[in-house]
C-alpha positions, 0 to 999 in steps of 0.5 A, spaced: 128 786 399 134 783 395 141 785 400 150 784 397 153 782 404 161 784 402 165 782 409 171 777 409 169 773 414 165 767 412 162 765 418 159 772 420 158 773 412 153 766 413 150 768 420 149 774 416 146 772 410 141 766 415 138 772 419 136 776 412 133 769 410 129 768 416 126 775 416 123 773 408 128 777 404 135 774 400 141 775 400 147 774 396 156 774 399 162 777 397 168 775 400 172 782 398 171 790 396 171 788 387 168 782 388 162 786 391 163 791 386 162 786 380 156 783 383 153 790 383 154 791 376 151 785 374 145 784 378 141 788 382 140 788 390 137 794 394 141 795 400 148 793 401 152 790 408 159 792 407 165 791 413 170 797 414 175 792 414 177 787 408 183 785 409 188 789 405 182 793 402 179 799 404 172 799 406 172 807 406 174 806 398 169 801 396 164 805 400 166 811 395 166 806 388 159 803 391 156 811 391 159 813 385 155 807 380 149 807 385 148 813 389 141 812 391 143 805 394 143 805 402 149 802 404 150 799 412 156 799 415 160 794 420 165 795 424 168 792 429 169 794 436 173 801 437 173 803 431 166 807 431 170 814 429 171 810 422 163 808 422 161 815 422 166 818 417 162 812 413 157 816 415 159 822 412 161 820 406 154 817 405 153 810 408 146 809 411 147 806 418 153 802 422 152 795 426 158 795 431 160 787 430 159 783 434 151 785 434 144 782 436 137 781 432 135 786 436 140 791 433 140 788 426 131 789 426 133 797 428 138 797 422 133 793 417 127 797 419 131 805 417 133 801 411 127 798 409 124 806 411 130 809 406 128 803 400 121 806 400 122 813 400 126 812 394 121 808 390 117 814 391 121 817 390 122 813 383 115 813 382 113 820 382 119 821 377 116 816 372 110 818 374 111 826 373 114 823 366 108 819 363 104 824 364 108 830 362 105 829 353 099 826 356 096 831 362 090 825 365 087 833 367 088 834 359 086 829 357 079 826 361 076 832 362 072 832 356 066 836 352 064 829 350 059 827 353 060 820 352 067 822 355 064 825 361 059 818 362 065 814 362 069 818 368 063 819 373 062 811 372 070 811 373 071 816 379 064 814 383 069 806 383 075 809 384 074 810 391 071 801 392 076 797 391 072 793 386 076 791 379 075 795 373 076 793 365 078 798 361 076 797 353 077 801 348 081 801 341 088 802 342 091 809 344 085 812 346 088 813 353 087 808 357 093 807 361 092 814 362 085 813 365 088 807 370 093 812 373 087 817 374 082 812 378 088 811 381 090 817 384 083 818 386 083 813 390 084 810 397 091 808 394 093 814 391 099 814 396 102 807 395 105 804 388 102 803 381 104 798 377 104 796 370 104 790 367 105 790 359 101 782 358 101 781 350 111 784 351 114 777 354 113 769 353 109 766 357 114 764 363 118 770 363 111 773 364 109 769 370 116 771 372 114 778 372 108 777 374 109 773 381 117 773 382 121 766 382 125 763 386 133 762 383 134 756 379 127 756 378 129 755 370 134 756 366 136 764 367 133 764 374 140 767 377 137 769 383 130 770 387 126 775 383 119 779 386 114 780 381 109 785 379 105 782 385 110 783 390 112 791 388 104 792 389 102 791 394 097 795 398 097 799 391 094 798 384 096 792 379 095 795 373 095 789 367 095 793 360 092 788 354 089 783 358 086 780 353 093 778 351 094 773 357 097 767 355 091 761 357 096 758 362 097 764 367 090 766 367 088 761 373 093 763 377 091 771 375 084 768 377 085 765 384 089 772 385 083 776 384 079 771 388 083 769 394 089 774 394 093 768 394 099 767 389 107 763 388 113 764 386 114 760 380 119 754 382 115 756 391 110 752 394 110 758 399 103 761 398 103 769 399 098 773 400 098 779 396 093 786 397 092 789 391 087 793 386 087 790 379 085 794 373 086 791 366 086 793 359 083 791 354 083 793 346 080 786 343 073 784 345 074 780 351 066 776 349 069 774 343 076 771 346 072 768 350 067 764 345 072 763 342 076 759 347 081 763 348 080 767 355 077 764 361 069 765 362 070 766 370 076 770 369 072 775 364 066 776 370 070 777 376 074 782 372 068 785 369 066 789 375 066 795 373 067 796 365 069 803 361 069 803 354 073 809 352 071 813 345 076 814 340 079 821 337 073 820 333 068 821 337 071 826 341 070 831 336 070 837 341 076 835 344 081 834 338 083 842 337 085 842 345 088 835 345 092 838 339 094 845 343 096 840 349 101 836 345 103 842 341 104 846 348 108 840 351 113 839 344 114 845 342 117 847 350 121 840 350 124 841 343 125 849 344 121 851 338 118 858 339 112 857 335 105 861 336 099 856 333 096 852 328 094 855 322 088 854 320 088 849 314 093 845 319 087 846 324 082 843 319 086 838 318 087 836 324 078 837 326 077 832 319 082 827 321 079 821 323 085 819 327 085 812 327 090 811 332 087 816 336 092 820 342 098 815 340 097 818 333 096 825 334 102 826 340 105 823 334 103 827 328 104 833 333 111 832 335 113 831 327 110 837 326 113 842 331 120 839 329 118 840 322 115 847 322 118 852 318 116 859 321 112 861 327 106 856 327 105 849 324 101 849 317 098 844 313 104 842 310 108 840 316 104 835 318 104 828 316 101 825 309 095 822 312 092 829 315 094 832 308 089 833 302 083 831 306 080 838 308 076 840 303 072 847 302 066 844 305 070 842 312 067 835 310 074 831 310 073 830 302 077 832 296 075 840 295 072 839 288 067 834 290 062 836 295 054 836 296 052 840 290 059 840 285 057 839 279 060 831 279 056 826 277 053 821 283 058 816 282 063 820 284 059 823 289 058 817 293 065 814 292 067 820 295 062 819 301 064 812 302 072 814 303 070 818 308 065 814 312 070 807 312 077 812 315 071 816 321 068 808 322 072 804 327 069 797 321 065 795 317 060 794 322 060 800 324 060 803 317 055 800 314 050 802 320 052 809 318 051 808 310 044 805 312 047 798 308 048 791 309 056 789 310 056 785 303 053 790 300 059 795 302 064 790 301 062 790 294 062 798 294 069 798 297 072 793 292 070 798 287 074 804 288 079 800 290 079 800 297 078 792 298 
């Protein structure tokens, strides 16, 4: 925990400062009330020891301006002797706990121990809310519980391994939800009541990703104001979720290795070696196999991450679930937005079946917003969705132009440039739409090129 010790007198401010640092934790100083407030606003502490008595400032105000900023930050007290009454008015307009000065390491453990009680019902409480607000557009019950049954094979595999502690490797394009899944193993597991933490790998240079990872120490580099715990840190006895892993910068990746491996881990600029008891999830939308021919992940990390290994379907294979998926986010963006809307028509119903929805739920959470937001009467119509999802239902339902189908009276070339379309938007590459045409990929680059598609 990160602590601003606010007290006038250096000496008590440096034997204060000397027992936080002995018990692991880190401490900062202010000498007066504004001081502390200024420290406030630009960094980022998690409880805060003031004294009563500053001088010709008053305790009892810096305590009220503390609250005002930060109302969720547990502010101990200290008093000198015979003024307790002032404590406990402290107390009353907020404060945590009081230490009456002079006191013992005892009395400091009791205080630090309500405190540290209070800093953990606060981040769970922090959790929740994110937690609540993640999954209000992408419901994990929603979303996982499918018809497919490809979807249904993924989540007994997922569900059977959520109650090990074994890592698991999500793959999948991206969008296909796995940072829904990895919230969902964790809520089925042995953790489900301690943290779950993201890690976003492919979002910061290589050392602030180390930083964010495992923590620094201050004046580890230039910016380090001052000791920082990772990610690693803020799981512990929870899961550690590592969005787009294939992303991780080579120079990191040992050090992920030997936290797997060993559950040990340093601070950038620290030699002190940690234990850290996390459960690591990790997300990936590239082929991990290829990076790894490649050069560009660690064959040995690959493996020990590979324990257990999903691969999520997209959208387009989970044709059963697209038209409950779009009520889903039809029901949540019309609440939100406080549009009175009843439901699809049934063309923009069509549409939405024909899609082959290449960015899969982020597309379709995306495309449903715009279309509550645009709708003109009470349902959402063909026209109020976005271009990509207009034209392509055509009487047959197939997702081809209406006046070519099996049967129109087009010529065969026309009919199979209109086929070709439909296969190359349904099909995640070429391999794979070439494997569904029954041709070779140089045969289909050539057709491609030709209707203009190349």
């Amino acid at each position: 925990m990160d602590f601003l010790v606010i007290d006038d007198d250096k000496a008590f401010r440096d034997a204060t400062c000397l027992l936080i640092d002995t018990e692991g934790h880190y401490a900062e100083t202010a000498q007066t009330g504004e001081m502390g407030l200024t420290q406030l606003k630009e960094g980022r502490f998690d409880a805060v020891l003031l004294d009563l008595n500053l001088g010709p400032e008053n305790g009892l105000d810096i305590l009220e301006q503390i609250l005002k900023r930060q109302p969720n930050l547990p502010v101990i007290i200290f008093t000198a002797q015979g003024s307790v009454k002032n404590a406990v008015e402290a107390m009353r307009r907020g404060a945590v706990d009081f230490l009456e000065k002079p006191f013992t390491r005892e009395q400091f453990h009791l205080v630090f121990a309500r405190v540290q009680r209070f800093h953990q019902l606060n981040q769970n409480i922090e959790r929740l809310e994110r937690e609540i607000k993640d999954s209000n557009a992408q419901s994990p019950e929603i979303l996982l519980d499918s018809s497919t049954p490809l979807m249904k094979e993924v989540m007994d595999t997922l569900l059977r391994a959520a109650k090990t502690p074994a890592s698991i490797l999500l793959l999948g394009e991206s969008g296909t939800g796995k940072s829904v899944v990895a919230r969902a193993v964790h809520q089925q597991s042995h953790l489900a009541d301690q943290p779950f933490i993201t890690v976003s790998c492919p979002s910061l240079s290589k050392e602030l990703l180390e930083s964010e990872l495992f923590g620094h120490v201050k004046g580890a580099f230039t910016g380090a104001l001052r000791d920082h715990w990772g990610k690693v840190k803020a799981a512990a006895g929870g899961t550690l979720f590592l969005d787009e892993i294939g992303d991780l910068p080579k120079e990191i990746q040992p050090k992920l290795l030997r936290l797997l491996q060993e559950r040990e881990y340093e601070r950038v600029g620290e030699n002190i070696t940690r234990q850290a008891e996390v459960r690591i999830i990790a997300a990936t939308s590239h082929d991990l196999k290829k990076r790894v021919a490649e050069g560009a992940f660690r064959e040995d990390l690959y493996f020990r991450l590979n324990v257990i290994t999903a691969e999520m379907p997209p959208l387009r294979q989970r044709q059963g679930d697209l038209i409950r998926f779009a009520g889903h986010f039809f029901n949540h963006f019309a609440g939100r937005c406080g549009r009175r809307l009843d439901r699809f028509s049934e063309r923009a119903s069509a549409a939405i079946s024909d899609y082959s929805w290449p960015g899969n739920l982020r597309e379709m959470r995306n495309a449903i917003e715009r279309a509550v937001i645009m709708a003109k009467s009470n349902k959402i119509d063909l026209e109020d969705l976005p271009a990509e999802l207009r034209g392509r239902t055509g009487a047959g339902g197939n997702g081809s132009d209406a006046s070519v189908q099996v049967g129109s009276l087009v010529s065969m070339e026309q009919l199979e440039e209109a086929h070709l379309r439909v296969v190359l938007e349904r099909t995640a590459n070429l391999a794979e739409a070439a494997q569904v045409l029954g041709i070779d990929q140089a045969t289909l680059y050539r057709k491609r090129k030709k209707i203009g598609l190349g």
